[in-house]
FITISE-261795 format. One record per residue: residue in one letter; y, z, x of N, C-alpha, C in turn. Coordinates in pm, whole numbers, plus 50000, padded with zeros to 5 digits. Example, Ala and Ser with C-alpha at 12.3 -4.5 7.8 and 13.67 -1.06 7.14 Angstrom:
<rs>
A494315078051319495505078051230496705078051320;S497755070851285498945071451367500035078751290;
</rs>
This chain:
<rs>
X453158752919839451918750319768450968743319862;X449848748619875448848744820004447578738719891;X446838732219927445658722419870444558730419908;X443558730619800442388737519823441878725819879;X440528730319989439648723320070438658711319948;X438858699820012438218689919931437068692119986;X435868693919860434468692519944434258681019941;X433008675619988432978663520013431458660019935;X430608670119855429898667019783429888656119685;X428968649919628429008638519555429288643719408;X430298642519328430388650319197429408649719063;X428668660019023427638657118931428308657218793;X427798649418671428318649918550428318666318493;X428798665318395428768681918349428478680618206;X428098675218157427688670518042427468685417903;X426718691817977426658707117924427428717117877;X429248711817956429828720517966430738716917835;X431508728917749432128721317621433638715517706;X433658717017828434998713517884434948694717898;X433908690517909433888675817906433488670617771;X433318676617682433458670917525434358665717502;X435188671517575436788670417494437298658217604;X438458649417517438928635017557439948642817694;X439938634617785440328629617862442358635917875;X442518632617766444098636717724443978649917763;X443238652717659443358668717590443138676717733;X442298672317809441798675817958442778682318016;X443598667818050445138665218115445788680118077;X445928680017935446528690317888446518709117942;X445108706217924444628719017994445028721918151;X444888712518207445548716518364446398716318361;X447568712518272448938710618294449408723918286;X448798731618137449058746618112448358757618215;X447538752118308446978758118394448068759218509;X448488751518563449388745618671450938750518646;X451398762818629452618770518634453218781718724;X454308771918784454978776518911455258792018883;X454668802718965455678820618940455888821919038;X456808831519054457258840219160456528851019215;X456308851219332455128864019408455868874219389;X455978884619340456248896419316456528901619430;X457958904419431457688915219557458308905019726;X458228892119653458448882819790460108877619801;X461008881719784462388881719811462338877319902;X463328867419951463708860320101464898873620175;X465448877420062466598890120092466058902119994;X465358915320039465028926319974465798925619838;X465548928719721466358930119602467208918319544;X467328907219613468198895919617467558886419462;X468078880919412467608878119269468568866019234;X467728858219112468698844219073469908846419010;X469218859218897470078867818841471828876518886;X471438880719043472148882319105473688875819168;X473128860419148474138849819233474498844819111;X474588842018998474938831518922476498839318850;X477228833118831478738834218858479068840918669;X479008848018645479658855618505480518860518498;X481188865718610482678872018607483218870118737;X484228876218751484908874018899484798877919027;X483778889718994483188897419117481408893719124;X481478900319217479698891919261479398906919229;X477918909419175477308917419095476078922519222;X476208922519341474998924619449475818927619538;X475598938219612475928935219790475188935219894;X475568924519967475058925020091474858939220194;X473898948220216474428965020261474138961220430;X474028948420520473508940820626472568951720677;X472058957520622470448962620694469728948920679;X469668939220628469088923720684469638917120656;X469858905420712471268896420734470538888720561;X471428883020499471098873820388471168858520459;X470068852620426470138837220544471318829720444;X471788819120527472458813020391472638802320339;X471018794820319470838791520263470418797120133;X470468807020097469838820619983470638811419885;X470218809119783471048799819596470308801819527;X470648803119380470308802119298468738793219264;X467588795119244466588787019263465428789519420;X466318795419429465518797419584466038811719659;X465338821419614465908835819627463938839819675;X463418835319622461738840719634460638830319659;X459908839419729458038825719709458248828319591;X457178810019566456578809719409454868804319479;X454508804319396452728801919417452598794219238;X451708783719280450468782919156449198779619197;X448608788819111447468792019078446088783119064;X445588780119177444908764619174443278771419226;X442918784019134441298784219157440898774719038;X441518767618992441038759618862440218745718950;X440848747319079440628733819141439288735419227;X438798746119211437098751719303436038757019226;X436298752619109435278755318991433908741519013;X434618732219047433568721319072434198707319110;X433238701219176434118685119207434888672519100;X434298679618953435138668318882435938674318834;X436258686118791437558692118816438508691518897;X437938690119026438748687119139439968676119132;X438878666919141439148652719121439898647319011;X439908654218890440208650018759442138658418756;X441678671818807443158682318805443968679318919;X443448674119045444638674719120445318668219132;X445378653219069446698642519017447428646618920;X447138661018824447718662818728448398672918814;X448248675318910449208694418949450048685819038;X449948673219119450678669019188451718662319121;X451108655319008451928648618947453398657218851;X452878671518813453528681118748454708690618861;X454288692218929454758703818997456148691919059;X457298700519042458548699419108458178702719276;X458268696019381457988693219477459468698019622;X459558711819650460768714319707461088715019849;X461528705419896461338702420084462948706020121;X462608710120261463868715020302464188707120427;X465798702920432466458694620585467318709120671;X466808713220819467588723320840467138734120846;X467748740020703468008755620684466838756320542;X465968763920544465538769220472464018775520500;X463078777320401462008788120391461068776220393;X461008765020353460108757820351460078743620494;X459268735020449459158721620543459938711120492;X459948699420592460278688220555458948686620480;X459408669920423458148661920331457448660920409;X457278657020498455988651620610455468661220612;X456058674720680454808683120659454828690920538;X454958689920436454738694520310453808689120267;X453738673020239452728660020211451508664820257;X451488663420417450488662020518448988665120478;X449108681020430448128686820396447288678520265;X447758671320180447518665920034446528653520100;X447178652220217446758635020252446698623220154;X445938613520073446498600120032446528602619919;X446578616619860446658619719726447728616919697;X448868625819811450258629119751450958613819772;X450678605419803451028592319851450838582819658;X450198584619598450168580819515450208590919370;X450068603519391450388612519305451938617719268;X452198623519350453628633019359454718625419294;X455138630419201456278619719104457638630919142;X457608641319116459078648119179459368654619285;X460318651219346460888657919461461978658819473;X462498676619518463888678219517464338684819658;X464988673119745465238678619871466598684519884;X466658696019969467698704319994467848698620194;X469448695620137470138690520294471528695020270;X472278692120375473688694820361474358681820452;X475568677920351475988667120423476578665820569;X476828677320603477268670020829476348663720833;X475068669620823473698661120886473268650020826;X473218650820725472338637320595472618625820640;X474238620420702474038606020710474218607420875;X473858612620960473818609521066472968600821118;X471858598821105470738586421122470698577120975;X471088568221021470928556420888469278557220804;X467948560920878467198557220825466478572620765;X467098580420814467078594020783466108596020657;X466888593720537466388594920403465408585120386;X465278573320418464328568620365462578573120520;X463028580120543462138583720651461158592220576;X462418604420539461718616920467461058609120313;X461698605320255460948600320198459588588020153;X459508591420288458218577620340456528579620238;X456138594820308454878601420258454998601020051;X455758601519947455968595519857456528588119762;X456358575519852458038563419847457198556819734;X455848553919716454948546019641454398551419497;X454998567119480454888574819356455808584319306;X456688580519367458338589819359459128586319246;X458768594719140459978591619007461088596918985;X460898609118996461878615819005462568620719136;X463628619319132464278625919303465648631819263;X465508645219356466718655719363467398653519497;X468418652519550469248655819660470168666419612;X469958680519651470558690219666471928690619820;X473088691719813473878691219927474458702519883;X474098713620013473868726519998475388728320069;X475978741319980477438751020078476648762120166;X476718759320324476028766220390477058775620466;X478598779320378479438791520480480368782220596;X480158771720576481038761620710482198765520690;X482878757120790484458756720783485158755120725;X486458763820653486878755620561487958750720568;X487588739320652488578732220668487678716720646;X486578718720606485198713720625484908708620481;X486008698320420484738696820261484008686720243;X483728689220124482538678820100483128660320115;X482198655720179482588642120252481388632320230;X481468626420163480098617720104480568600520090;X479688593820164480208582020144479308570020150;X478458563820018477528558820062478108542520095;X479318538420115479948524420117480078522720306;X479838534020395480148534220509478668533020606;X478288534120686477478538520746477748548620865;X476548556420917477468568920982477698576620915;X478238589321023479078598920910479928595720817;X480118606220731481358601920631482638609320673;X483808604020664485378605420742485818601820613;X487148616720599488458614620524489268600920509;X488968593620648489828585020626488808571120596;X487658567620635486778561420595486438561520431;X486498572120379486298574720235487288570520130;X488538576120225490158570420117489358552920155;X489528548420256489418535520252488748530920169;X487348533220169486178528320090486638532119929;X486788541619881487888544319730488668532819698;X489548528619792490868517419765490048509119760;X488958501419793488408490319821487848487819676;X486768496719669486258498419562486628495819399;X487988501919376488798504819316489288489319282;X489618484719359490748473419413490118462519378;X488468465519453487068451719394486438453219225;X487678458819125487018464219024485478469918999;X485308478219103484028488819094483048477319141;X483258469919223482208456219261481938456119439;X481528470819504481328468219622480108469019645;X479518463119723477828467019738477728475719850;X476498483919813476438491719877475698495620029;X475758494220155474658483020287473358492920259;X472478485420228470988486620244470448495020383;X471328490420472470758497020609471508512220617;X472408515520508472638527920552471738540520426;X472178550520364471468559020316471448553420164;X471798551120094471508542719996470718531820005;X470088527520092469028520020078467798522820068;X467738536220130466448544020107465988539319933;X467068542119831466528537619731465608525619677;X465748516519747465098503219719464008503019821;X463478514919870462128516619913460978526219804;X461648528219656461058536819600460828528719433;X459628517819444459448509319342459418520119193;X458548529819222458638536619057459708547719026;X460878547519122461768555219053462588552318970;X462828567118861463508563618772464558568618746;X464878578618819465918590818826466168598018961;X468148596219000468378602419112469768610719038;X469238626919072470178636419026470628639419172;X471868640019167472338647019293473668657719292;X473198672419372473948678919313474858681819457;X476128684419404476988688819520478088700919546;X477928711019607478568721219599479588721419709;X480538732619676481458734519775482238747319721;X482998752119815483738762919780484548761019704;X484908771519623486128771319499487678766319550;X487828770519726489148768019733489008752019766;X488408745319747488438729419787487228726419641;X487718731619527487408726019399488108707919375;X489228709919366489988694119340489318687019415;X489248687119543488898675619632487208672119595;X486668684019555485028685119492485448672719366;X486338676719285485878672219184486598658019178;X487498654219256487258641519302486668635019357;X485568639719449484668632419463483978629919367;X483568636819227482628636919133483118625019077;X484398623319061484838613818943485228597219054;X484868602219175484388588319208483028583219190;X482448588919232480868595119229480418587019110;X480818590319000480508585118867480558572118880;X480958563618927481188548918917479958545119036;X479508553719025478618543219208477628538519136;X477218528419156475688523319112474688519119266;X473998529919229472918523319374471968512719376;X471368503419472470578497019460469028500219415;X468528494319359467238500719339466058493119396;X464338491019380463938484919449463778470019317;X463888471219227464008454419191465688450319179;X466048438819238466938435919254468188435119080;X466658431819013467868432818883468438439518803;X468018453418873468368466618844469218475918929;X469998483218849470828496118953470518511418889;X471028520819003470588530518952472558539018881;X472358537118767474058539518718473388554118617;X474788563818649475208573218534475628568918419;X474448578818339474598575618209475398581918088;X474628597818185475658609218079477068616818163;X477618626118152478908632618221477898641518312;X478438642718418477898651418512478308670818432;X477808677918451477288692818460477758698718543;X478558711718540478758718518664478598735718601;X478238742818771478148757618713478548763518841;X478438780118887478908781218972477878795918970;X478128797319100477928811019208478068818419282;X478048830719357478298839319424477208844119546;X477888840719606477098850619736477478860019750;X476548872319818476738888819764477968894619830;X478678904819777479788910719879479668919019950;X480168922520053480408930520118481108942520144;X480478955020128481398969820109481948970820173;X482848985820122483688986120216483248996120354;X482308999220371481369007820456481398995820536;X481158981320567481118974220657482768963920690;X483608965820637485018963220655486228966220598;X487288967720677488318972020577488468975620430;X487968963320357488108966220249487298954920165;X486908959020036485928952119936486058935319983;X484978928520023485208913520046484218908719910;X485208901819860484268892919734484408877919807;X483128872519814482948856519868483228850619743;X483838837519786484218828419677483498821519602;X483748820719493482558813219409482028793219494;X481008792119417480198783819511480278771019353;X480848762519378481098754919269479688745019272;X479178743119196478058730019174478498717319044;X477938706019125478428693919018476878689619050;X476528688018872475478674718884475268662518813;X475068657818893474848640018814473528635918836;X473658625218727471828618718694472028603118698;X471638595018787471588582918770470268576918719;X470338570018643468838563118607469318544218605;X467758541518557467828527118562468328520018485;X469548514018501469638502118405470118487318472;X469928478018345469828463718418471588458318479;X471698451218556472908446418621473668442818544;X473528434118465474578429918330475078438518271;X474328450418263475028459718153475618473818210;X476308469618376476298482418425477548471918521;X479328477618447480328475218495480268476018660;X480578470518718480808470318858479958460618967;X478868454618884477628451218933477658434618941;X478048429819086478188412019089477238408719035;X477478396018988476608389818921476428378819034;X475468367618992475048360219114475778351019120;X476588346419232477288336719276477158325619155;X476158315219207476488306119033476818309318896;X476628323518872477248326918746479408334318743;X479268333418852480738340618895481608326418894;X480628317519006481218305719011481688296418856;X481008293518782480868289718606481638300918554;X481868315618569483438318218514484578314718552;X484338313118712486238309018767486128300418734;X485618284818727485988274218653486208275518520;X485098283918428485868285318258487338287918282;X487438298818337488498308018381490138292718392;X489498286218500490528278118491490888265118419;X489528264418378489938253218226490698261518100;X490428271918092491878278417998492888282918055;X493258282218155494668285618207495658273918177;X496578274218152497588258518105498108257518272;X498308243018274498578238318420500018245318463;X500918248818351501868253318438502268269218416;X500878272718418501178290018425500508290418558;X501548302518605501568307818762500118308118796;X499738313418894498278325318914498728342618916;X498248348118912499078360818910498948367719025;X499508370519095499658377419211500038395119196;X500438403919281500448417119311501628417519251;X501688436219213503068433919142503968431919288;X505548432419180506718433119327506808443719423;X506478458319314506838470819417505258474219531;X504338467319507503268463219609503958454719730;X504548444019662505118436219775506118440919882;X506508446819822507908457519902507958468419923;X506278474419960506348483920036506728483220154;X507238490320274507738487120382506308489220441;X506458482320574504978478120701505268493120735;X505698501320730504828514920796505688522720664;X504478530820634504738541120488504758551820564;X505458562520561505708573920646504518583720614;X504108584720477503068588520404502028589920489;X501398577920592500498572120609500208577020756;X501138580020855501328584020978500428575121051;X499658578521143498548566921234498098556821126;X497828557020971496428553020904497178538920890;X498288533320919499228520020826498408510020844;X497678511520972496658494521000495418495920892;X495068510920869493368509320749494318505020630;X495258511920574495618508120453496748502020445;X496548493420505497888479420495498038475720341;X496858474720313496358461720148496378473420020;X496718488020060496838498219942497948495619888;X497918498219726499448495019673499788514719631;X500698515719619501258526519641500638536619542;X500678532919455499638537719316498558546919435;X497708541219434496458545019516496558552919609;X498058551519707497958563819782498298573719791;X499518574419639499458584019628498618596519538;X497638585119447496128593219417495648601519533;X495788593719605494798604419737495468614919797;X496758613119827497708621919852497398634519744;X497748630519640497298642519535496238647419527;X495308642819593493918650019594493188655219730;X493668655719803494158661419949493108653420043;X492888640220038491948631020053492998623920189;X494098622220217495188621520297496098634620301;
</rs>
C-alpha cells in the first residue's frame, strides 16, 4: 500500500458539500467502508496458486506444483496474491486528505516481511507515510522465521521503531520455510541469543521450578515490548511440520504460561483464551517430475493472543520485594517452631551426580528433579 502525494495546499472549508454536514463519526465511518483490502485479479505470486488451494481438508494437497515456476516458499495461506486499496478517496481534496488518512492507516492490517517474502521490512514500508504512520498505524503483522529472529538482541524492537508510539495491535508470524528436519521450532524468550535445545530444556526447568516467576531480560527480544506504550495485543503464531507436531505443541503449552513485559511496569502481557490451531499444505508434486506422487506434509499452525492484564492478577508475576518480604515473615509467624522447613523430596535427593539420561548436559541440569527430565525426554526436547 503506497500513499498518495500530499499536496501541500492550504485546505479550504467545504461547507457546500452534503459530505461535511454530516458529524465527524459518521465521516470516520465512510472511509472506513471506503478503505477495503482486495486482491488484484490476476496477481498470483504462483500462476493459479490460491488460499483455497493450501488450507488442509483432507490428506492430500488439492494443487500441484507442475515446476514450470518454482513456488517461492514462503507462499501460505494469506499471502498467495497482491492486494491493493483503493485510496482515490484520498485526491478528491485536502480535507479529505487529512481527515481519511488516519482512518486508512489506522484500519488497514499492516503486513511487513523479515527475509523471505513479496513485500518490505517496516522501515521501508513506513518510510513513504512519513510522521503519519508514526502516530497512526495501530496493526502490524510481521512475518519472520525463527533461525533469524533472535539473532540480534535489538532486532525486534528495531523493526518496530517507525510504529512503536501507535502500535496496538501486533502479529509475529514464525513462518515453516522447508528447513531441515532435523530443525524445529526453538523459541526462547528467557535466553538471549539464539534459542538451543538445551538452553530451552534449561530455561523450562527453571521456570517451572520458580513457580512460573522468571523474568524475562529486557535486553533480549521480549523487551522490544516495553518500547510499545499503546499496545494491547501480541498474537503470535507458530508453525512447523506435522512430523515434529509434539515438540510444536510443547512448545505451545509452555508458551501459554509466559507473561511478557509491557511498557508500564504494572502490567504484563498474559494469555487469556486457549490458543487455536489449523493446518496446511504445500502443493504436490507429480509423478511426471519424480518417481512417484510426493504429497508434502501438512504445515501445522498454533495461535496465541496475549493481552494486558495487571501483575496481581496474572500467576507467575513477582510481586515487589517488600510485599514478598511481609509474606515470608506472615509465612513464618504461622509455622509452629518445631515444624521442619520443607525441603526436596528424597528421590530428588538420590538421584545419582551423573544421570545417564543426561550424557554431556549433568553440569546444566544438576538442580532438575527427575520428574522434569523425564517430561522433556518425552517430548523430544532431550
Amino acid at each position: 500500500m503506497s500513499p498518495p502525494s500530499d499536496s501541500t495546499t492550504v485546505a479550504v472549508r467545504q461547507d457546500q458539500s452534503p459530505l461535511w454536514r454530516l458529524s465527524l463519526e459518521i465521516r470516520h465511518m465512510i472511509y472506513a467502508f471506503c478503505f477495503v483490502e482486495e486482491q488484484i485479479p490476476g496477481s498470483h505470486y504462483a500462476p493459479g496458486l490460491e488460499d483455497k488451494h493450501l488450507i488442509d481438508t483432507s490428506l492430500e494437497s488439492s494443487v500441484y506444483d507442475d515446476w514450470r515456476a518454482s513456488v517461492p516458499n514462503w507462499i501460505r495461506p494469506g499471502c498467495t496474491s497482491r492486494t491493493k486499496i483503493a485510496t482515490e478517496l484520498l485526491r478528491t481534496c485536502q480535507l479529505v486528505y487529512q481527515e481519511a488518512l488516519p482512518v486508512l492507516l489506522a484500519n488497514s492490517l499492516h503486513k511487513c516481511y523479515h527475509g523471505y517474502g513479496p513485500g518490505e521490512t517496516p522501515a521501508q514500508y513506513f518510510e513513504p507515510f512519513g510522521n503519519a504512520a508514526l502516530s497512526q498505524a495501530t496493526q502490524l503483522q510481521l512475518y519472520t522465521q525463527v533461525h533469524t529472529f533472535d539473532k540480534q538482541r535489538s532486532w525486534l524492537r528495531d523493526q518496530l521503531k517507525p510504529v512503536s508510539q501507535s502500535l496496538k495491535h501486533l502479529t509475529i508470524t514464525f513462518r515453516h520455510l522447508g528447513g531441515a528436519p532435523d530443525r524445529p521450532m526453538l523459541l526462547n524468550p528467557f535466553r538471549l541469543g539464539s534459542a538451543t535445545r538445551t538452553a530451552m530444556a534449561s530455561s523450562k526447568i527453571s521456570f517451572y521450578d520458580a513457580n512460573k516467576n522468571c523474568p524475562m531480560p529486557k535486553t533480549g527480544w521480549a523487551g522490544a515490548f516495553t518500547s510499545l506504550p499503546k499496545l494491547q495485543t501480541l498474537t503470535i503464531e507458530m508453525e512447523d511440520s506435522e512430523e515434529r507436531e509434539e515438540q510444536l505443541q510443547s512448545l505451545v503449552d509452555w508458551a501459554k504460561d509466559w507473561q511478557f513485559p509491557s511498557f508500564n511496569e504494572d502490567r504484563v502481557l498474559a494469555v487469556q483464551s486457549e490458543p487455536t490451531t489449523s493446518s496446511w499444505r504445500r502443493p504436490a508434486i507429480p509423478k511426471s517430475h519424480v518417481s512417484e506422487e510426493y504429497q508434502p506434509p501438512r504445515i501445522i499452525t498454533w495461535r496465541l493472543q496475549w493481552s494486558l492484564k495487571p501483575c496481581e492478577s496474572v500467576a507467575g508475576i513477582a510481586a515487589p520485594k517488600s510485599t514478598r518480604r511481609r509474606k515470608n515473615e506472615a509465612a513464618e509467624l504461622d509455622t509452629p517452631r518445631n515444624k521442619k522447613p520443607k525441603t526436596r523430596s528424597t528421590r530428588f535427593m538420590h538421584r545419582p551426580a551423573c544421570d545417564p539420561r543426561l550424557g554431556g548436559l549433568n553440569s546444566i541440569f544438576a538442580h532438575a528433579d527427575d520428574e522434569a527430565i523425564q517430561h522433556l525426554i518425552d517430548y523430544g526436547i532431550l
